[in-house]
C-alpha positions, -999 to 999 in steps of 0.1 A, spaced: 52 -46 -28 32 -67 -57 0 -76 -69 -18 -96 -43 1 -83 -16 -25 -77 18 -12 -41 34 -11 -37 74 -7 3 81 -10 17 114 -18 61 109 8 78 133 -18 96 148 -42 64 163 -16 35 173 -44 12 180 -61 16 148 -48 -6 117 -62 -3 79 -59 -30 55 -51 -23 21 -45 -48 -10 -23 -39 -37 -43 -40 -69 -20 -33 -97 16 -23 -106 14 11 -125 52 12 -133 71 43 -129 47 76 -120 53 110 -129 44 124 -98 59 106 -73 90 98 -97 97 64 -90 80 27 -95 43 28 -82 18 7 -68 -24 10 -65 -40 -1 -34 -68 -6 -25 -80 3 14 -105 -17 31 -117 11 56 -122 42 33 -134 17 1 -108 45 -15 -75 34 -39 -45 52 -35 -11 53 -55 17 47 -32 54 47 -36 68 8 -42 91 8 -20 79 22 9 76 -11 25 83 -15 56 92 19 68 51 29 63 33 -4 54 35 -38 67 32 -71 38 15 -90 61 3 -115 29 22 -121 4 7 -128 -33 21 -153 -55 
């Protein structure tokens, strides 16, 4: 995942609902989660998040790629 990148992610508990999220920044690696980190932004919730980097596409589907 990278800057510009447009999220698809489907919650496990509603298969017919889908959330759009756009990745809004590379924070490098994070403490937390040790290992590399992006922020999204989610379209539903109006909420960021920090999510793993390379979760893609076990969790998250790039369904728009930035450039």
């Amino acid at each position: 995942m990278k800057v510009g990148d447009l999220l698809q992610y489907t919650p496990p508990s509603d298969g017919d609902e889908i959330v759009l999220g756009l990745v809004v920044k590379d924070v490098g690696f994070n403490v937390s989660l040790q290992e590399q980190a992006v922020r999204v932004y989610w379209f539903d919730s109006d909420m960021y998040t920090t999510e793993r980097k390379n979760n893609s596409p076990q969790i998250y589907e790039v369904i728009s790629e930035g450039r």
